[in-house]
N, C-alpha and C positions, 0 to 999 in steps of 0.2 A: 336688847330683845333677842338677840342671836344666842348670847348665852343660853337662854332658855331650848330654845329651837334645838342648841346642840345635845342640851340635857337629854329632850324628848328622842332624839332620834338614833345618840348612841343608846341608850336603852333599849330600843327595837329591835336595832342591830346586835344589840349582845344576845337577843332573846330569840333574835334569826327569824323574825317575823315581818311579812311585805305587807305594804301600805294595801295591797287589795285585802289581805286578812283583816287587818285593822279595820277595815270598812267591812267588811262583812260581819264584822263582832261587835262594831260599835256602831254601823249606819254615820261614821262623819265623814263626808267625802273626801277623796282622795287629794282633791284640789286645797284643802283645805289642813289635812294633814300638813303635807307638802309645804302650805305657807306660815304651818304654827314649827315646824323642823327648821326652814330656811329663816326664821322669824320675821316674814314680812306676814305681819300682823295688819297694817295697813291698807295689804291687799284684802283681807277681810272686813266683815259688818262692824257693827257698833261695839266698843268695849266690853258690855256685858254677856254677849254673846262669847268673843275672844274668850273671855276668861270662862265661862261653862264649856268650853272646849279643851280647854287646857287641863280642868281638873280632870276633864271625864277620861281623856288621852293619858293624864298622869297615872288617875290611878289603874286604868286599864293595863297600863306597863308597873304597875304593883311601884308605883313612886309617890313618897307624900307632897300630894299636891300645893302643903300652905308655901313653902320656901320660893314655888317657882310662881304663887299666886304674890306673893309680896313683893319679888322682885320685878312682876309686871306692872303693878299698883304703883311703884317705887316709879317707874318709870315712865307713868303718863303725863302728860301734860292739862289733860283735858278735866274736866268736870268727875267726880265719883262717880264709880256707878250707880244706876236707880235700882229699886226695887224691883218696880215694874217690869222692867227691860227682861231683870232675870226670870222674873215668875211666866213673862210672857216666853221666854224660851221655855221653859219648864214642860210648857202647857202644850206649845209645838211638837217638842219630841216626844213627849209622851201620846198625844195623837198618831204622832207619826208610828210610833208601834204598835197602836191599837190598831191600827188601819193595815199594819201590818199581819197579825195576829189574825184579825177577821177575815182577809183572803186568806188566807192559808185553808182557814173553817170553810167559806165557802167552796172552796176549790173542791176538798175533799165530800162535802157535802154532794157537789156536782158530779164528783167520781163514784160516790155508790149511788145514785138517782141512776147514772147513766150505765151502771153495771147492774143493776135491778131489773131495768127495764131489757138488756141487751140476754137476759137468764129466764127473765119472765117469754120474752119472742122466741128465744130457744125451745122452750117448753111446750108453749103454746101452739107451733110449726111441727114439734114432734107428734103430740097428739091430732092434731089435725092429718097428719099424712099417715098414722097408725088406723084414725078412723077410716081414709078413704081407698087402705089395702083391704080391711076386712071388710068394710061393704062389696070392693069389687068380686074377696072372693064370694062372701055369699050369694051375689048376683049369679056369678059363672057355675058355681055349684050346684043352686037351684035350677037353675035351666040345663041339666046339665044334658037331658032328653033331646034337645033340639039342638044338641053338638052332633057333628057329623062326625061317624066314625064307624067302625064293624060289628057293632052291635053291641050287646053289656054284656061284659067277660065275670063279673061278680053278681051273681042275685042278690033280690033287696036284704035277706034275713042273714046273709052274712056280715063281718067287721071286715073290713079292708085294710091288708097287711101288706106295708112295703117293703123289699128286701133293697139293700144298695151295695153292692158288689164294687170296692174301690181296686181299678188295676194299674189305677197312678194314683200318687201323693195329688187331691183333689177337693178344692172347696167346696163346702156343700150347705147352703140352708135348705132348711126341710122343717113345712107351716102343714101341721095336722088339724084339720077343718080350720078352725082361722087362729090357731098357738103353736107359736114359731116352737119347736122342741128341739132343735138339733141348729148349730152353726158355731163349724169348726173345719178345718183340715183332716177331712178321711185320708188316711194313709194307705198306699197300698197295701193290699192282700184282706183288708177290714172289711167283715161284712156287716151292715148295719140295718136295723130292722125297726119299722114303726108301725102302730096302728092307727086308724081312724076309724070314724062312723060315716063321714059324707063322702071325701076326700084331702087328695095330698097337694101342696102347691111347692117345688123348687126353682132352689137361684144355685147354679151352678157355676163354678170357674173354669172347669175342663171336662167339656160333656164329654169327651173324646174317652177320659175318664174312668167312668162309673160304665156301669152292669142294673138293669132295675127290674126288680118281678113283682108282681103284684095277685098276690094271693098264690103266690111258686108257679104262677105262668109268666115266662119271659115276656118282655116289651118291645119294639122296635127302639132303634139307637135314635139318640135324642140330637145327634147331631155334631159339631166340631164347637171349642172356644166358648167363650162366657155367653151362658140361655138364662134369661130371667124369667119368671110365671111360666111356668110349666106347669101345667094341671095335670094330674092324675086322679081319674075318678074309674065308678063302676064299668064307664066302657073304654077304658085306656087311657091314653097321653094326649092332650090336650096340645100343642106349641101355641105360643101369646099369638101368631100370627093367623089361626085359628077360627 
């Protein structure tokens, strides 16, 4: 039996392949390798098994399997093999890669169910927070009469025009009535100019920044450091805290 065993395992060895490889290509356990190399066969199942392992190892190392199948047959003591025994391995390990095959299908079936769903909330979270900037601007806009301030610097029958004076490299979004039109990095010395019909709403990175007129009458400064919802309407600068 050792004979055999040495066949199988200088062959691995010429071919520079480890018993975990082996088992990873062919699914026959490692323990099992191991005892058809060392040919304790014995420590193994039923003969019919032994020998379904031996072909599959042979020809997996590209060796013709009858010479090492006849000298284990040569060598029994015991009863022939049955049919059955073999057909019923057959039937094991071919389960055994169906079963293999099918996780794999589900696994990946699981990975896009759960990346669907993770693109669908994405989505769905955007439009929800898209809808609840533009309702708040229209709220603040429409009211915008009963904001306190110095009075309305643009009459009704004019378009309201923003100027933005950058005197630093300065982030700047700029939503004209409720369409974001501008978000970028104003660079010093840039002056940038928008119109609207209701008004303006900005997200600044460095109020410290910018320069703003509206309708070529200058603004008060908007302050230091990153201002978000800043409203500009007919009667000025709005701050969110407002």
């Amino acid at each position: 039996m050792k004979k055999i065993g040495k066949v199988l395992e200088k062959a691995r060895k010429n071919k520079k392949i480890s018993i975990d490889k082996v088992y990873k290509d062919t699914k026959i356990r490692p323990n099992i390798i191991e005892a058809l190399e060392k040919g304790k066969f014995k420590d193994l199942l039923e003969p019919a098994y032994i020998k379904s392992f031996i072909k599959e190892y042979a020809v997996y190392l590209n060796l013709d399997p009858e010479p090492l199948l006849k000298e284990y047959s040569s060598r029994l003591s015991g009863s022939p093999l049955s049919l059955s025994s073999v057909e019923r391995l057959s039937k094991k390990r071919d389960y055994a890669k169906g079963m293999f095959f099918l996780k794999k299908f589900l696994y990946i079936v699981i990975i896009l169910i759960v990346a669907f769903v993770i693109i669908w909330g994405i989505r769905k979270v955007s439009k929800d927070i898209n809808k609840f900037f533009k309702s708040r601007s229209s709220s603040v806009i429409s009211s915008k009469n009963s904001v306190k301030g110095k009075g309305q610097l643009v009459s009704d029958n004019e378009s309201l025009k923003l100027k933005i004076e950058s005197i630093k490299d300065t982030w700047v979004q700029v939503q004209s009535d409720e369409n974001i039109i501008f978000q970028r990095v104003s660079n010093k010395g840039a002056v940038q100019e928008f119109k609207a019909d209701e008004g303006f709403r900005l997200w600044v990175g460095k109020a410290s920044g910018i320069k703003l007129y509206l309708n070529d009458i200058p603004l008060n400064s908007i302050g230091r450091g990153v201002i978000k919802n800043i409203l500009i309407d007919r009667f000025g600068i709005h701050m969110p805290n407002e």
